[in-house]
LUMLUM-27633 format. One record per residue (C-alpha): residue number from 1; x, y, z; residue in one letter; chain. Coordinates in steps of 0.02 Angstrom, whole numbers, plus 50000, padded with zeros to 5 digits. Example, Ala and Ser with C-alpha at 12.3 -4.5 7.8 and 13.67 -1.06 7.14 Angstrom:
<nodes>
+-----+-------+-------+-------+--------+--------+
: num :    c1 :    c2 :    c3 : residu : chaine :
+-----+-------+-------+-------+--------+--------+
:   1 : 50615 : 49775 : 50390 :      A :      A :
:   2 : 50684 : 49947 : 50357 :      S :      A :
+-----+-------+-------+-------+--------+--------+
</nodes>
This chain:
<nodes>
+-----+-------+-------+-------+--------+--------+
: num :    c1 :    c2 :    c3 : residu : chaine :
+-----+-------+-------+-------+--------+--------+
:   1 : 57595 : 53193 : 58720 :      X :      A :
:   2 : 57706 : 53032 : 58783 :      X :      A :
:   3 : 57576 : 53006 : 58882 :      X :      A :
:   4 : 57438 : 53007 : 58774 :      X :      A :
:   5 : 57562 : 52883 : 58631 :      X :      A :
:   6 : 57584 : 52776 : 58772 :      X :      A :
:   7 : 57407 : 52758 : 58821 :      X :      A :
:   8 : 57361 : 52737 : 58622 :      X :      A :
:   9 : 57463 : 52604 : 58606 :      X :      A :
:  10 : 57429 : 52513 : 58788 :      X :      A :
:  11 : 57244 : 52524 : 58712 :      X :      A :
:  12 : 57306 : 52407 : 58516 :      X :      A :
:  13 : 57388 : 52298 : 58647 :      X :      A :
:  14 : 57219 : 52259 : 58723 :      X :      A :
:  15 : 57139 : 52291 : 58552 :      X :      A :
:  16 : 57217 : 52162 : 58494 :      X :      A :
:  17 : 57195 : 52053 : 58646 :      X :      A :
:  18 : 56992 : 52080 : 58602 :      X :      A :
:  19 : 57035 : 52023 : 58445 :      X :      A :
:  20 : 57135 : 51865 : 58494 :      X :      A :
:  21 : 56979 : 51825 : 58609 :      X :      A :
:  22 : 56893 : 51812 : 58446 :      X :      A :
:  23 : 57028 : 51694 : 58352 :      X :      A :
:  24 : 57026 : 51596 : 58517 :      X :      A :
:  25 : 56818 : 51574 : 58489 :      X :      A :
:  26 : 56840 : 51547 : 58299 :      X :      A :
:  27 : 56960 : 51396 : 58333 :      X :      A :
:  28 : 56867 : 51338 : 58462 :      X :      A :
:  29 : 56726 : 51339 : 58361 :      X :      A :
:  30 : 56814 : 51267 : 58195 :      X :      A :
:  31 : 56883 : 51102 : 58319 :      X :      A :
:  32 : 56705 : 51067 : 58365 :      X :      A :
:  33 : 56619 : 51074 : 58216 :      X :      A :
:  34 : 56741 : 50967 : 58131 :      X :      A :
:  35 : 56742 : 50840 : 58301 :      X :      A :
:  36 : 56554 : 50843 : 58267 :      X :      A :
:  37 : 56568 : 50775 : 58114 :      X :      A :
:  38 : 56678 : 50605 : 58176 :      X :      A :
:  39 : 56828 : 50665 : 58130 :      X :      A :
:  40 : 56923 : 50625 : 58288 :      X :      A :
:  41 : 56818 : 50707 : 58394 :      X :      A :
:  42 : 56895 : 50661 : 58559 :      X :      A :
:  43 : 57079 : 50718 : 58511 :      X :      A :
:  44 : 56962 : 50880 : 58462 :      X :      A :
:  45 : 56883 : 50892 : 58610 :      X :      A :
:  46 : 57042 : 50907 : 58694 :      X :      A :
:  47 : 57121 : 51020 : 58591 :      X :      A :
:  48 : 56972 : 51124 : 58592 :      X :      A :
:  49 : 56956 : 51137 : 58772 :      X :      A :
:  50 : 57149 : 51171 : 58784 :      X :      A :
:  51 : 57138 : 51319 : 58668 :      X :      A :
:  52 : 56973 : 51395 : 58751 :      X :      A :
:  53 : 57060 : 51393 : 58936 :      X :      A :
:  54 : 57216 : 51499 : 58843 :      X :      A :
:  55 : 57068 : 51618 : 58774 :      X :      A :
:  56 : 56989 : 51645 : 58927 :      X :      A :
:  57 : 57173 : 51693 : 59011 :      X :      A :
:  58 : 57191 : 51793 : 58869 :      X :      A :
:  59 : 57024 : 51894 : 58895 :      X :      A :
:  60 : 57058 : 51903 : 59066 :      X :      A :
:  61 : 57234 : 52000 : 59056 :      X :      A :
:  62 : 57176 : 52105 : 58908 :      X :      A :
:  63 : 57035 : 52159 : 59026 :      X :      A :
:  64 : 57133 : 52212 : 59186 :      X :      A :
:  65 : 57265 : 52280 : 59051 :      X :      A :
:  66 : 57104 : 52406 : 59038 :      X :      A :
:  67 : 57071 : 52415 : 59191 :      X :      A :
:  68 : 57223 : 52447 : 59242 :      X :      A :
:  69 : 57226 : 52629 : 59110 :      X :      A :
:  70 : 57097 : 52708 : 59199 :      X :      A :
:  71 : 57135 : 52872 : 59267 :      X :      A :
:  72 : 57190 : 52877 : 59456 :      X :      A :
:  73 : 57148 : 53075 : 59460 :      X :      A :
:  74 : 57077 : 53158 : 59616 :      X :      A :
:  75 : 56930 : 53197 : 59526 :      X :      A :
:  76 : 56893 : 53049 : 59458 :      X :      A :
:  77 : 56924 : 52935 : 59640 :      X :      A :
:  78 : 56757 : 52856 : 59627 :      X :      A :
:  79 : 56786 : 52784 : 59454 :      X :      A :
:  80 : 56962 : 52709 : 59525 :      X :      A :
:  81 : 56859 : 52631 : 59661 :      X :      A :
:  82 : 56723 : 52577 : 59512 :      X :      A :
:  83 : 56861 : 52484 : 59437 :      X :      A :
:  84 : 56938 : 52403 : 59598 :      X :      A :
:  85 : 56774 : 52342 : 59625 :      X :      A :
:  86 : 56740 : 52285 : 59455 :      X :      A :
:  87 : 56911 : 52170 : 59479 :      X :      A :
:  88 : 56852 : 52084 : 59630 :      X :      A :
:  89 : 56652 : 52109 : 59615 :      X :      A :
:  90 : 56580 : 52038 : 59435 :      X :      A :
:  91 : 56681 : 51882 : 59398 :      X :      A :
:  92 : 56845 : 51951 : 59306 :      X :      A :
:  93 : 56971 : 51866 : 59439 :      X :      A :
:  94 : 56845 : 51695 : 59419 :      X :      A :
:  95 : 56923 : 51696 : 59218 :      X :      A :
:  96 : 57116 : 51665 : 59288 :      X :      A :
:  97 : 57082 : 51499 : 59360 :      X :      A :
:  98 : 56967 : 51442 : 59256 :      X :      A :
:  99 : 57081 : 51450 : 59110 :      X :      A :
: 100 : 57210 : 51349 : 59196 :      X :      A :
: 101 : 57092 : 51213 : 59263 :      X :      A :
: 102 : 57034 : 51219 : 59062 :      X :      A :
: 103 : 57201 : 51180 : 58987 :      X :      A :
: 104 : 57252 : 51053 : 59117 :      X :      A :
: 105 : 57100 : 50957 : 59126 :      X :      A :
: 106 : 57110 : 50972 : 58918 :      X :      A :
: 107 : 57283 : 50888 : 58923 :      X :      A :
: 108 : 57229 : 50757 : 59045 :      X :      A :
: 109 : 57083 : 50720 : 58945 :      X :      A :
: 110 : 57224 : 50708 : 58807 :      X :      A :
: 111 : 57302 : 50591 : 58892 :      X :      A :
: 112 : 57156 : 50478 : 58913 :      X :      A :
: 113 : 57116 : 50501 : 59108 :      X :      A :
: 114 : 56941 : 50503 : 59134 :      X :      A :
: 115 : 56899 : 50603 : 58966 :      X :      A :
: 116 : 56705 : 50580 : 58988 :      X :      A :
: 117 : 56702 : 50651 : 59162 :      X :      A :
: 118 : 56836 : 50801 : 59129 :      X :      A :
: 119 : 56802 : 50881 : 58977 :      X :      A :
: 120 : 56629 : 50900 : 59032 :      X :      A :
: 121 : 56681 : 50968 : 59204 :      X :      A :
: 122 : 56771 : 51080 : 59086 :      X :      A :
: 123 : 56635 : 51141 : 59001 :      X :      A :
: 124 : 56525 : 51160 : 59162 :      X :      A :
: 125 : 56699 : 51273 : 59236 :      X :      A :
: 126 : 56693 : 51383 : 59054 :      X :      A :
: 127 : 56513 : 51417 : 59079 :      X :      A :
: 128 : 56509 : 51466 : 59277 :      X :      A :
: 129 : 56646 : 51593 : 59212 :      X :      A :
: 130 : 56569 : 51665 : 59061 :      X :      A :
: 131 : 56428 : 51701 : 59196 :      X :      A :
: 132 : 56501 : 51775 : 59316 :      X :      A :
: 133 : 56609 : 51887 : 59202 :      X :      A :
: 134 : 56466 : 51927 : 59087 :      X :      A :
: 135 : 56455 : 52132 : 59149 :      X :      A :
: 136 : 56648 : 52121 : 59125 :      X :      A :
: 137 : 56643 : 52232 : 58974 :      X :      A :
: 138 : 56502 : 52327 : 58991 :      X :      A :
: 139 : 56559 : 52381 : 59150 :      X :      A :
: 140 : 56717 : 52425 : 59082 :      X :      A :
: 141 : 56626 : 52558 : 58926 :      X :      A :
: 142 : 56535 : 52633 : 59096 :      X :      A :
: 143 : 56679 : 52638 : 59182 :      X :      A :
: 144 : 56793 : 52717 : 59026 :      X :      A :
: 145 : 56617 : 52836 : 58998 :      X :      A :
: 146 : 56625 : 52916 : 59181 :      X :      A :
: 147 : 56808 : 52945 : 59139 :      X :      A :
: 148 : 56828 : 53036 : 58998 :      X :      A :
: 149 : 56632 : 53098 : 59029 :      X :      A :
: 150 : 56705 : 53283 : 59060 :      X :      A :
: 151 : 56837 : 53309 : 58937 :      X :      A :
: 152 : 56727 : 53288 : 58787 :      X :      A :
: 153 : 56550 : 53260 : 58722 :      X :      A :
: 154 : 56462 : 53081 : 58692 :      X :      A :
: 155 : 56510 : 53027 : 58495 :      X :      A :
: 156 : 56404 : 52910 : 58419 :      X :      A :
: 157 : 56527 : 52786 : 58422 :      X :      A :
: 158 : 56531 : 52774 : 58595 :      X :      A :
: 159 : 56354 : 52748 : 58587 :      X :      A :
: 160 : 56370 : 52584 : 58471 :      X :      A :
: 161 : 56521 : 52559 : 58591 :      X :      A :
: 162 : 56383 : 52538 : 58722 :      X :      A :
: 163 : 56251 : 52449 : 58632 :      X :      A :
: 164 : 56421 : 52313 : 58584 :      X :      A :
: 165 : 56420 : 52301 : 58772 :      X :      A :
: 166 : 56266 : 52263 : 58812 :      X :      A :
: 167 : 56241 : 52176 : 58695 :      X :      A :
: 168 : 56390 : 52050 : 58695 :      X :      A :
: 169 : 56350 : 52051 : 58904 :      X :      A :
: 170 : 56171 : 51965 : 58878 :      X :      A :
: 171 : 56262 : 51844 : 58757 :      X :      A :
: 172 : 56380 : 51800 : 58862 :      X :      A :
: 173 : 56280 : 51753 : 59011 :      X :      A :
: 174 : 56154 : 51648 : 58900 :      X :      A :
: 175 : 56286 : 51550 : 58814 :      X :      A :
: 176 : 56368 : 51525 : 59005 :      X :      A :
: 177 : 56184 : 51443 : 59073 :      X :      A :
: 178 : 56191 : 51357 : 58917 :      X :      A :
: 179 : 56352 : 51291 : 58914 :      X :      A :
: 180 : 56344 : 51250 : 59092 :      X :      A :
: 181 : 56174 : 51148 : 59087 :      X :      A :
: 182 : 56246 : 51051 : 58927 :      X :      A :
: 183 : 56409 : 51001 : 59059 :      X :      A :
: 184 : 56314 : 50942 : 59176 :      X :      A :
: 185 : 56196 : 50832 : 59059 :      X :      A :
: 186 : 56364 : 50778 : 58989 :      X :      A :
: 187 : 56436 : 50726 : 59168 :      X :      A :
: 188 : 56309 : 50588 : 59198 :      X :      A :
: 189 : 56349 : 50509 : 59016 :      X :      A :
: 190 : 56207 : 50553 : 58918 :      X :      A :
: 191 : 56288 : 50573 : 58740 :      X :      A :
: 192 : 56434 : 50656 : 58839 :      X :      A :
: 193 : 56545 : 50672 : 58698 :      X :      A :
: 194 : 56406 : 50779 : 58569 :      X :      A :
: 195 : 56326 : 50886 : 58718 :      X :      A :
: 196 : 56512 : 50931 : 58776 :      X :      A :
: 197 : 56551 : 50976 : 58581 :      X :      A :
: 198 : 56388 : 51068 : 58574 :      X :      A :
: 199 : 56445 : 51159 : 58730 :      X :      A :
: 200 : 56613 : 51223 : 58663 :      X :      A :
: 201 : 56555 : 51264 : 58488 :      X :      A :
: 202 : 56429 : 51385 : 58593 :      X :      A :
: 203 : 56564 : 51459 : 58689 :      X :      A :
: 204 : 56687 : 51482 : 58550 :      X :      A :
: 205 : 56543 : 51579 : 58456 :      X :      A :
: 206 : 56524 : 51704 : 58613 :      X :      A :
: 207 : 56691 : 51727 : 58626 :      X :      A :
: 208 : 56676 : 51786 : 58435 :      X :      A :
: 209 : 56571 : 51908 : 58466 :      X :      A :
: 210 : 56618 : 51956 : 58645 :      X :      A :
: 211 : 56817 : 51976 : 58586 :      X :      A :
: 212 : 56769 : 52100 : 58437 :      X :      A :
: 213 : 56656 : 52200 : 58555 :      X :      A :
: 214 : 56794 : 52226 : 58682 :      X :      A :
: 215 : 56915 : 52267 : 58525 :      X :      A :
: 216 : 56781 : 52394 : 58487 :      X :      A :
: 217 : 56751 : 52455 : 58647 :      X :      A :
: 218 : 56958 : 52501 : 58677 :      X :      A :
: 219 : 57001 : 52549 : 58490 :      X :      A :
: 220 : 56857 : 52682 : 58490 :      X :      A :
: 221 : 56900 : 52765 : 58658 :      X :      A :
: 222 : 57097 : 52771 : 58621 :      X :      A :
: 223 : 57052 : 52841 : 58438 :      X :      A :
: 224 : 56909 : 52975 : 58566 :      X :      A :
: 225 : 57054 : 52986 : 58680 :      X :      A :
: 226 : 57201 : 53035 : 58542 :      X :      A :
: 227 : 57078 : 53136 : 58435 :      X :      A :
: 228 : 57036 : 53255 : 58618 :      X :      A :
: 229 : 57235 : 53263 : 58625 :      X :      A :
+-----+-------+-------+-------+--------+--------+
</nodes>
């Protein structure tokens, strides 16, 4: 029963790291809509690349937080090993760094060093990782599926769970090439300021959408998980 409180509430931890994700997108997407408009738009830039490398450390931990609640059972050995792989094999570990780089090059493009070169190496960095992390949380609902697959029948929210996954997967690797493409335009100076802007107003969108799938995702199996309890 400990057990089971303590997993419930390990699970609104990383709920509500899904759900900061989202907050993370929303401001990121509020900054460069208003930058778009010529309101200051390269102190937005900035600020707006500073507070998307937080979100992306953010999604990171919540996701190895997940992870990290799998079972380690005998029986279920080959889902552990899913998981290890899933850290090292679809991008997860790529999120980490990337966030860093994100807020340091955002506070030297504060600063005024080289802004037109490093917000859009910025972007280019953001986009790279939202590819290669895109299965991140669809692997995880496969992952949490196979675990809990013999201890109780498929709900229908853990079919929408899926379809969330997918779904916000697809997204996220389209808004990556997208945001990636835009960073590179934006490197060689062509209207670097508006494609860069452009790029993180995409981003911050996905990470809307992505964050309140993965909130999704872990509030319905911890509510599956207590309910079986």
């Amino acid at each position: 029963m400990n057990v089971t409180a303590s997993q419930f509430r390990n699970s609104e931890i990383a709920a509500f790291g899904g759900m900061m994700d989202a907050m993370g997108g929303v401001a990121t997407a509020v900054l460069a809509i208003v930058a778009l408009t010529g309101t200051n738009p390269r102190l937005l830039e900035g600020v707006a690349t500073i507070v998307f490398g937080g979100t992306l450390l953010v999604q990171g931990g919540t996701l190895v937080s997940e992870y990290s609640q799998l079972p380690a059972s005998a029986s279920q050995l080959s889902t552990v090993r899913a998981a290890a792989e899933a850290l090292t094999g679809d991008g997860l570990a790529a999120l980490f760094p990337v966030g860093l780089a994100g807020i340091v090059l955002g506070i030297l493009a504060l600063l005024g060093v080289s802004m037109t070169v490093l917000a859009p190496i910025a972007l280019i960095a953001f986009g790279v990782a939202l590819m290669l992390s895109s299965q991140s949380v669809r692997r995880l609902y496969a992952l949490q599926a196979a675990a809990r697959q013999a201890a109780e029948p498929h709900l229908m929210r853990e079919y929408l769970s899926s379809e969330l996954a997918s779904g916000s997967a697809g997204l996220q690797f389209i808004s990556g090439v997208a945001a990636a493409v835009l960073g590179i335009i934006a490197v060689s100076d062509v209207h670097y300021a508006a494609l860069t802007l452009v790029g993180l107003l995409i981003v911050g969108l996905t990470l809307i959408v992505s964050g309140g799938a993965l909130s999704g995702l872990v509030l319905s199996f911890a509510r599956g998980g207590a309910s079986a309890s």
